[in-house]
N, C-alpha and C positions, 0 to 999 in steps of 0.2 A: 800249571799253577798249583801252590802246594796248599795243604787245609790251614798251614796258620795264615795266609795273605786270603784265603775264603772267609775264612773265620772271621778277618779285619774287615775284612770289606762288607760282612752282615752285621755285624756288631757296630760300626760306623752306618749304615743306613738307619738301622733300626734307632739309633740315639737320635739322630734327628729326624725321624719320625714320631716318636714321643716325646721329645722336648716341645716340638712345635705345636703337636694334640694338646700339649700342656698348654699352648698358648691359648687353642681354639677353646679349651674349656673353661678358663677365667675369664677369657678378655672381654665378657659382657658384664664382670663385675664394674669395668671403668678406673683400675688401678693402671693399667698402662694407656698411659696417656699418651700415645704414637701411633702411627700407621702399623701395619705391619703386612709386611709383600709375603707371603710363606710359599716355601718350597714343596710341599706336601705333593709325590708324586715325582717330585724332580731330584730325589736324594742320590742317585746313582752318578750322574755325572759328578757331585764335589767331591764324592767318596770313591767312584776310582781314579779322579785327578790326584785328589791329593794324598792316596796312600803311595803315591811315586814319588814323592818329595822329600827332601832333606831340612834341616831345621834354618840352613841358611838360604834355602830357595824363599821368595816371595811371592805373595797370593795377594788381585785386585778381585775385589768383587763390583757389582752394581748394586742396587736398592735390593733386591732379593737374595741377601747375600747372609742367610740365616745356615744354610748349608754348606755353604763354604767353610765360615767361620766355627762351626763345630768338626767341621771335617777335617782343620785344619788343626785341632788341636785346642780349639777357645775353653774359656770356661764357664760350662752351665750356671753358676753362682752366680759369676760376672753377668753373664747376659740374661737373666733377670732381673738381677738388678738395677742395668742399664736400664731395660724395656721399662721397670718401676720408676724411673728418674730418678735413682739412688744414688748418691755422691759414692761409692766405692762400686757404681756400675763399669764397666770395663772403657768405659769414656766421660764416665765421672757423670753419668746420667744428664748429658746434653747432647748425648746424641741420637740416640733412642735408635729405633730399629733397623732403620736403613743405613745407620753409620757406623756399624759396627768394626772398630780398629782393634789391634795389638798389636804392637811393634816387638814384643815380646815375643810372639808364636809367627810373624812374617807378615801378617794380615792387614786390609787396607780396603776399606771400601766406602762407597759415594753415593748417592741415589741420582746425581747427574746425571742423563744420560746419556753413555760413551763416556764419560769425565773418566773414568780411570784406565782406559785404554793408553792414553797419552802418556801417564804417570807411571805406568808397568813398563810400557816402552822407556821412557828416563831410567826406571828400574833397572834393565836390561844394560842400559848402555854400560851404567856405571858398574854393572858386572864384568863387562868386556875392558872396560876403559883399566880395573881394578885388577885385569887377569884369572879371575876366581872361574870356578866353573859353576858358581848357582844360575838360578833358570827363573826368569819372570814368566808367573801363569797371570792370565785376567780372564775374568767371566764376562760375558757381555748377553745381554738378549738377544736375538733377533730381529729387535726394533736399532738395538744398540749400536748395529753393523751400518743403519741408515746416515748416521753422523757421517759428516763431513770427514773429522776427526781421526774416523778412523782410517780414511784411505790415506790421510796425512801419517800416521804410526805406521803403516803398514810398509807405506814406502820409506819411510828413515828404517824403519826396521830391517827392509830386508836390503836398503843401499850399506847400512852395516854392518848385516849378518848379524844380528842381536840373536840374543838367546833366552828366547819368548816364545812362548805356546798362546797363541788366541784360541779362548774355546768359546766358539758361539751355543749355548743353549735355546734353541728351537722351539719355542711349545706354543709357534703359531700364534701365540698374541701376542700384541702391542695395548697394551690394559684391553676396551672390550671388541679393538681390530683387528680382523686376519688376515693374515700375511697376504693374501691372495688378491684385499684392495689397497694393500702398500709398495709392492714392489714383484718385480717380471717374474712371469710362471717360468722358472728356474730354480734349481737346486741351489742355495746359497752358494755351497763349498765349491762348484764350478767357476763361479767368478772370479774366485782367486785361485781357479788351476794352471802351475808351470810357474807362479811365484809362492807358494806358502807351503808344497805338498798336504795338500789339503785332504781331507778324505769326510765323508759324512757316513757316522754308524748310530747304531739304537744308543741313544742316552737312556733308556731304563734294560739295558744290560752292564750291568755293572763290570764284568769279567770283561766286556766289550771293551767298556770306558779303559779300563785298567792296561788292558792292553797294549792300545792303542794309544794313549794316552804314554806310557811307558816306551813306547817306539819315539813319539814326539820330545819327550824330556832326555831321553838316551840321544835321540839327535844335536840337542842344544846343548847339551855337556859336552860332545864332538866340536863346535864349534860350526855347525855346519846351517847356520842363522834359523828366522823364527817355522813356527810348523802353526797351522789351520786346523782345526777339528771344530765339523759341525754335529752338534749331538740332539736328537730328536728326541723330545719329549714332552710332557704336559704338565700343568698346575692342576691340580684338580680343583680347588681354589678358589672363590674369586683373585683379582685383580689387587685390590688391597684389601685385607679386613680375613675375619675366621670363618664365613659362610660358603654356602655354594651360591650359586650366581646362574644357573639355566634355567632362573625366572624373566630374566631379564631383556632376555630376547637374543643375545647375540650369538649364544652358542646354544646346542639342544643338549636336555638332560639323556639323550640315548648318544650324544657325543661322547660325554663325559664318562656316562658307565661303560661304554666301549674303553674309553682307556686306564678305569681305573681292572680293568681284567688284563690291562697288561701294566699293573703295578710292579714297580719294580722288588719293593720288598717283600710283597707276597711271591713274586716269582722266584727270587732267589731264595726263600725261607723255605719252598718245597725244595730245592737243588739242593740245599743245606743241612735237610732232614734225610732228603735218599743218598745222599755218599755219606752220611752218618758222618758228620765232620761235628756235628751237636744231637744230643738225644731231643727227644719232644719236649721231658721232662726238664731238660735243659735250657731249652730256650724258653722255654714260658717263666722260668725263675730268672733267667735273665731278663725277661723280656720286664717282669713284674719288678726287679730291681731298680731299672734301669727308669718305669713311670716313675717308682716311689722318688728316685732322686732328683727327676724334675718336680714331683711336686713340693720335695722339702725345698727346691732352690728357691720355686716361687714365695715358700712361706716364707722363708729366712728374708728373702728382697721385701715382703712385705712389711718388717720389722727394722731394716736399714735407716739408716740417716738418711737426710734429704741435705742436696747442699744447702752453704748458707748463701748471703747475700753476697761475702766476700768470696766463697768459691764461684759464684756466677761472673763474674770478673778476671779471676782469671784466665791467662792463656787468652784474653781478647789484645787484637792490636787495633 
């Protein structure tokens, strides 16, 4: 791997790392008026899926779909302003957190869930159907995999040879259940072994994600139908909202700090510093640009228009 895809792939985690700190540190003001699912912890997986992507491939996310969406290229502007309920939010602020769209950058996401499994598979098809070689990606949870839904996509998908990457994100919860009283002590990505070439690796190794994740999208540009990846990782997080949550009983706080020592950005930020791909002095001016620009995004959304009565109208049928 060469240092400018190194380079990309820290520079793309560390954004939505502090975009999202951005959120955690307003969002007790009560200017965003939305849930919010955060990825904090789980930035590795959108950012090495989607440094493999071209501008006409397509990306479905689920309700925690704040990293995808920057990873895919969104704009910080826009998605404070959405979160604000700003009429120039990237959904004209009716959609708020969990809906984050742009048809402009490939992007599509639902807090349904499974709902955008179905929609990525259509995605697919009409890729095939159109001859093109882009590649429908979909994020799903690990609860996401439970729908019905999905074993219906999976089988159209692969009775057509679509050219679709399922990437289940792992991080063992289902809001505050774990996996272990939802479904059989099994490794997901064996379920669907010998139909999806499946494979499950660390989702907070980024270089991992990239990798392998670029084997998967290099297969479906072949034509050679959809690919599995199970990526292991954590929310640090609660469930919805900006706190931690190993008050609550369902996970312990020696859970949580076990996994934030294998944070993905601090681990690639020391890899980053020893092959000298960035100085120290480097990333901390990055690092310090990069808050300052989430926080002017936030100011600016807070000075935004609000729709009016007639924008809440339209686009309704």
């Amino acid at each position: 791997m060469n240092q400018t895809t190194r380079k990309k792939l820290f520079l793309s985690m560390l954004k939505i790392r502090r975009v999202e700190e951005q959120v955690v540190s307003v969002y007790g003001q009560k200017q965003m008026r939305t849930p919010t699912h955060l990825s904090i912890g789980q930035e590795a997986v959108a950012s090495g899926v989607c440094a493999n992507l071209t501008k006409k491939d397509q990306v479905f996310a689920s309700h925690r779909c704040h990293a995808a969406f920057l990873a895919r290229g969104g704009s910080v502007d826009q998605f404070f302003l959405e979160l604000c309920g700003r009429k120039n939010g990237v959904n004209q602020g009716r959609g708020g957190s969990a809906h984050l769209s742009d048809a402009s950058k490939g992007f599509f996401s639902s807090p349904i869930l499974g709902g955008m499994v179905p929609v990525a598979t259509g995605a697919a098809l009409s890729f095939k159907l159109n001859k093109t070689k882009n590649v429908a990606v979909v994020f799903s949870g690990d609860a996401g995999l439970e729908e019905g839904v999905f074993a219906e996509s999976v089988n159209f998908a692969l009775l057509k040879k679509l050219p679709i990457v399922f990437i289940c994100e792992n991080n063992l919860y289902s809001t505050n259940t774990h996996i272990r009283y939802r479904q059989p002590n099994s490794p997901i990505f064996k379920r669907v072994t010998e139909l999806l070439k499946p494979k499950q690796i660390n989702g907070n190794d980024v270089e991992k994600v990239y990798v392998d994740a670029k084997k998967a999208v290099d297969s479906c540009r072949r034509g050679k139908g959809p690919v599995f990846l199970e990526c292991l990782t954590y929310r640090f997080r609660e469930h919805v909202g900006p706190l931690y949550d190993y008050n609550i009983g369902y996970r312990t706080k020696k859970e949580v700090f076990d996994w934030e020592k294998r944070c993905p950005l601090s681990l690639y930020k020391r890899k980053i510093l020893k092959l000298k791909i960035m100085s120290k002095k480097s990333v901390e001016l990055t690092d310090k640009k990069i808050m300052n620009e989430a926080e002017n995004s936030y100011a600016k959304a807070l000075k935004g228009s609000w729709p009016t009565e007639k924008d809440l109208m339209t686009g309704v049928y």
